[in-house]
C-alpha positions in Angstrom: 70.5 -7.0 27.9 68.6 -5.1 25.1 69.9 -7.0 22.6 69.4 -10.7 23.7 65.4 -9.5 24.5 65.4 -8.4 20.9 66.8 -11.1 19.6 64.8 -13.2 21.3 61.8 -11.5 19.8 62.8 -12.0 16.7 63.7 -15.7 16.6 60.4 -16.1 18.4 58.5 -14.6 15.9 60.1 -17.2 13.1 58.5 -20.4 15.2 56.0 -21.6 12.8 53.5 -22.4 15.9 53.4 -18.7 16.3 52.0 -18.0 12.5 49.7 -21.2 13.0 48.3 -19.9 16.5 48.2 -16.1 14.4 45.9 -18.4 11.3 43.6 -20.2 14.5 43.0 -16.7 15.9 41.9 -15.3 12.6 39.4 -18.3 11.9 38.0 -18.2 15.3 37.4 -14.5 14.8 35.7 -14.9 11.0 33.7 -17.5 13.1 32.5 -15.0 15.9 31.6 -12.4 13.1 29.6 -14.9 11.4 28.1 -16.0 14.7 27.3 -12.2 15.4 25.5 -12.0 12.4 23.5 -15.1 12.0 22.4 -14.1 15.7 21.3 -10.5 14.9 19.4 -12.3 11.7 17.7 -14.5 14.1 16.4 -11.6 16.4 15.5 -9.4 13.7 13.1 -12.3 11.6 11.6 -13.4 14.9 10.7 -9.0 15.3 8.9 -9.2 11.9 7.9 -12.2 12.9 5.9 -11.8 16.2 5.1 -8.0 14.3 3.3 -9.1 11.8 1.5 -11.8 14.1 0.2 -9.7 16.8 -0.4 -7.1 14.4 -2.8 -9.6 12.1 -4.4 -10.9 15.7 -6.4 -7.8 16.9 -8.6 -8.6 18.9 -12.0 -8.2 17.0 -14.7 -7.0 20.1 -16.8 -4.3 18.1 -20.4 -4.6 16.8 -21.0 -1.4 14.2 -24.4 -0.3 13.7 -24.2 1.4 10.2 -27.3 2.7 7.8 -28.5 5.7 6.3 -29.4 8.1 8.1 -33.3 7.9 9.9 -32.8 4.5 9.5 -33.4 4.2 13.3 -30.1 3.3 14.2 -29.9 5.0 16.9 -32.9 4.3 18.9 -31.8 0.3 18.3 -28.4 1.7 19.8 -30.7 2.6 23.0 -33.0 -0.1 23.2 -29.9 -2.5 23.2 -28.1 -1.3 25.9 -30.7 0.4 28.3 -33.8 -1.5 26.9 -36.1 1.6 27.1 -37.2 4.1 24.6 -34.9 7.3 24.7 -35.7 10.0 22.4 -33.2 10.6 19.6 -31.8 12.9 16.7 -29.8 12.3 13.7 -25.7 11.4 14.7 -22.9 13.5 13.9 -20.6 11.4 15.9 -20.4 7.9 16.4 -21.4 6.3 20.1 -19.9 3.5 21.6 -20.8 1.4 25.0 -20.1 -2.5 25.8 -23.5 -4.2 25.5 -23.7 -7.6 27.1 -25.8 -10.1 25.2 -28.5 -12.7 26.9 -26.6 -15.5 26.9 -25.4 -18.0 29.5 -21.6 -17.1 28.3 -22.8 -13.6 28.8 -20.3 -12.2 25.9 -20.0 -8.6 26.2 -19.1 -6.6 22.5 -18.2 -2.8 22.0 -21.3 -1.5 20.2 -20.8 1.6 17.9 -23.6 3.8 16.4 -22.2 4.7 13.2 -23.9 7.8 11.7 -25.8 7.7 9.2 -24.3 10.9 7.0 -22.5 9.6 3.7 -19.3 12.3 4.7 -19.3 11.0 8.3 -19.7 7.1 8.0 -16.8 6.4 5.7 -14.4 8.2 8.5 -16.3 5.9 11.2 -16.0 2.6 9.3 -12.3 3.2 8.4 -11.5 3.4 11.8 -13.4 0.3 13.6 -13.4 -2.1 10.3 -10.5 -3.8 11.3 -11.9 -4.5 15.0 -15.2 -5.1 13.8 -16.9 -9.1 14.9 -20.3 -8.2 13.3 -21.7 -5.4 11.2 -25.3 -4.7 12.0 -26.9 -3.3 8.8 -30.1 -1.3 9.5 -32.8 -0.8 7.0 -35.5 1.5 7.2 -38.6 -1.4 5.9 -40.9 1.2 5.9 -39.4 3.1 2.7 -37.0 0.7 1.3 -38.5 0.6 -2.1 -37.5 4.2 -2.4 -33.7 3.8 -0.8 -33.1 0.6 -2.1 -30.4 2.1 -4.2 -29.1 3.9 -1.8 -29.2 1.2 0.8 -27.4 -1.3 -2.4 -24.7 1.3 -2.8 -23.9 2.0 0.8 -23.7 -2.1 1.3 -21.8 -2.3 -1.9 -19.2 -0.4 -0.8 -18.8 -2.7 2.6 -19.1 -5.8 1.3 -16.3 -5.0 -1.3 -13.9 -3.7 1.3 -10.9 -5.5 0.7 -9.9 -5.5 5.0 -14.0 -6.8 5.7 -13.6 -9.2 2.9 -11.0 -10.8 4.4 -12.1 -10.7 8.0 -15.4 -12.2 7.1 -17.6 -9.7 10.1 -21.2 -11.6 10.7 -23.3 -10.0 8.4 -27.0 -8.8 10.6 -29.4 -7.1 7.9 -31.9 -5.6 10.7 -35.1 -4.8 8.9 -36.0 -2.4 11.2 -39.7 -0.2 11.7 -41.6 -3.7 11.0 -44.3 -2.1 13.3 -45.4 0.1 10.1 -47.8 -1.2 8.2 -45.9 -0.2 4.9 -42.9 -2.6 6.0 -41.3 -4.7 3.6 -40.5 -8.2 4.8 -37.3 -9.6 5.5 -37.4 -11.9 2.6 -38.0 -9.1 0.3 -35.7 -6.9 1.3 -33.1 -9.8 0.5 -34.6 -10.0 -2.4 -34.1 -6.6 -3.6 -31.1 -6.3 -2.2 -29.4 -9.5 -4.5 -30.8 -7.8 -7.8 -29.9 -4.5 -7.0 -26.3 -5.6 -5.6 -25.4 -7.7 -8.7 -26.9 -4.5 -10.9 -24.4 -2.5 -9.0 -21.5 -5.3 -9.8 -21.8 -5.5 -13.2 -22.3 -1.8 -13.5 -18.9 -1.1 -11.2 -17.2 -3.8 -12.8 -17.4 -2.4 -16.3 -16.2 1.2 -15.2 -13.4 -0.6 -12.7 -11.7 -2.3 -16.2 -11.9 0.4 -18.8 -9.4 2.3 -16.3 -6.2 1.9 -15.7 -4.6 1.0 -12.1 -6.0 -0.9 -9.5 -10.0 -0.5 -8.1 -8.6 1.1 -4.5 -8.6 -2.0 -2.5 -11.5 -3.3 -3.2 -12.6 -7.1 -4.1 -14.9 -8.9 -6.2 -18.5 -8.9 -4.7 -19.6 -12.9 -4.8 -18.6 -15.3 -7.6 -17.9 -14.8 -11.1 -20.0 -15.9 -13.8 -23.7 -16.2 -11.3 -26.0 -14.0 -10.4 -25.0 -12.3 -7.0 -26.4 -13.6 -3.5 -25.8 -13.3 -0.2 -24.8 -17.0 0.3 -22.0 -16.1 -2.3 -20.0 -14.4 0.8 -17.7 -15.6 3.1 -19.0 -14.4 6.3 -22.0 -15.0 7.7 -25.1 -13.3 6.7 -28.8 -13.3 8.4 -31.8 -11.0 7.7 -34.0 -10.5 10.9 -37.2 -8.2 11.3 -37.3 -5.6 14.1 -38.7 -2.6 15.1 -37.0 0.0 17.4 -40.3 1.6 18.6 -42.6 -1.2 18.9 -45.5 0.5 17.8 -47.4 4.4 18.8 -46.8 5.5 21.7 -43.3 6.0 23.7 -44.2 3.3 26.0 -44.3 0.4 24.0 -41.5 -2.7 24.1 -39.1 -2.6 21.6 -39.3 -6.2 19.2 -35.7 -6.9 18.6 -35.7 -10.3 20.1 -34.2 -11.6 17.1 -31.8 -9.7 16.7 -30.6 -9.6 20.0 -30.5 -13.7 19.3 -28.3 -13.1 16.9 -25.9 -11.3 18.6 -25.6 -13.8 21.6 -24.6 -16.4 18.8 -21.2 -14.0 18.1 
């Protein structure tokens, strides 16, 4: 009995269908793997895929007020969101509330009071700058012929932010404290501003390429070859006179009518 199973075994073995059914077998397996793996490619490219997609598609809600410090920030921060004078004092921490704008859409933005402190407002920027719909600039009009440097350098350094470059923020230069009667206009300011910008450039751009390595992330501030001016940049830019205060006295009505215009148009 053992032997005729064995035999049978054997001469089974030796049909040639067998070795052929053995071959199909081994395709259809080489086939499977391959299947395997194209799938598993497939899955992995559409991970990066949708990754990289949501990751480049934050949703951009946040309006930064940023400035030097005394600039009035702060107060503007007030007058926005509870449309009264509150008594302030220099930030050491940035503030944030949604302010709903005037218009019919009735948007509503994340507002930030960046402070004002050289040490403190890089930290603050660094975090919100890839959120950030509109930066609102504020300029002390007052005194701006003696931080007009200061006000270039710190704008400098924004506008050649390699991750605000790219998102192209609306641009709101608030000429703020137009109630004093030293104010500079909004014209000037922009003025000013152009020269001492594309003094900074050239200045930057000379030390930038007698070093070695790249310039930290940063881009070119407006086109090669002219003179710089705010038109040059890719998002949009508009100077607008305001005052905080509204004049002597802790009573009067803030004028940032145009500015709050502005920021209904986001």
């Amino acid at each position: 009995m053992e032997e005729k199973i064995n035999l049978g075994l054997e001469d089974f073995s030796t049909e040639p269908f067998l070795e052929t059914f053995l071959n199909e077998i081994q395709k259809e397996d080489a086939i499977f793997l391959i299947g395997i793996f194209v799938a598993l490619a497939v899955v992995i490219l559409t991970i990066v895929f949708f990754g990289n997609f949501w990751g480049s598609s934050k949703v951009r809600n946040a309006v930064l007020l940023v400035g030097l410090s005394d600039a009035g920030k702060t107060l503007l921060f007030s007058r926005l969101l509870l449309g009264k004078f509150v008594r302030t004092q220099t930030s050491i921490t940035e503030s944030s509330a949604t302010y709903k704008t005037q218009a019919e859409r009735n948007s509503s933005w994340t507002l930030i009071d960046v402070p004002g402190h050289e040490s403190l407002r890089v930290q603050v920027i660094e975090k919100y700058k890839d959120v950030a719909r509109a930066i609102v600039f504020v300029v002390d009009s007052s005194i701006f012929q003696k931080d007009v440097r200061d006000v270039a350098e710190f704008l400098y350094s924004i506008l050649t932010d390699s991750t605000i470059a790219k998102n192209a923020p609306t641009l709101i230069m608030a000429c703020n404290k137009q109630d004093n009667s030293m104010a500079k206009s909004a014209k000037l300011i922009q003025q000013q501003l152009e020269k001492e910008l594309n003094t900074l450039r050239l200045t930057r751009s000379a030390a930038l390429s007698s070093q070695d390595g790249p310039s930290g992330g940063s881009v070119y501030l407006g086109k090669k070859g002219k003179d710089f001016e705010f038109s040059q940049l890719a998002a949009h830019v508009e100077f607008v006179e305001c005052s905080a205060h509204g004049g002597k006295g802790d009573n009067k009505d803030a004028d940032i009518d145009a500015l709050e215009r502005c920021l209904a148009k986001l």
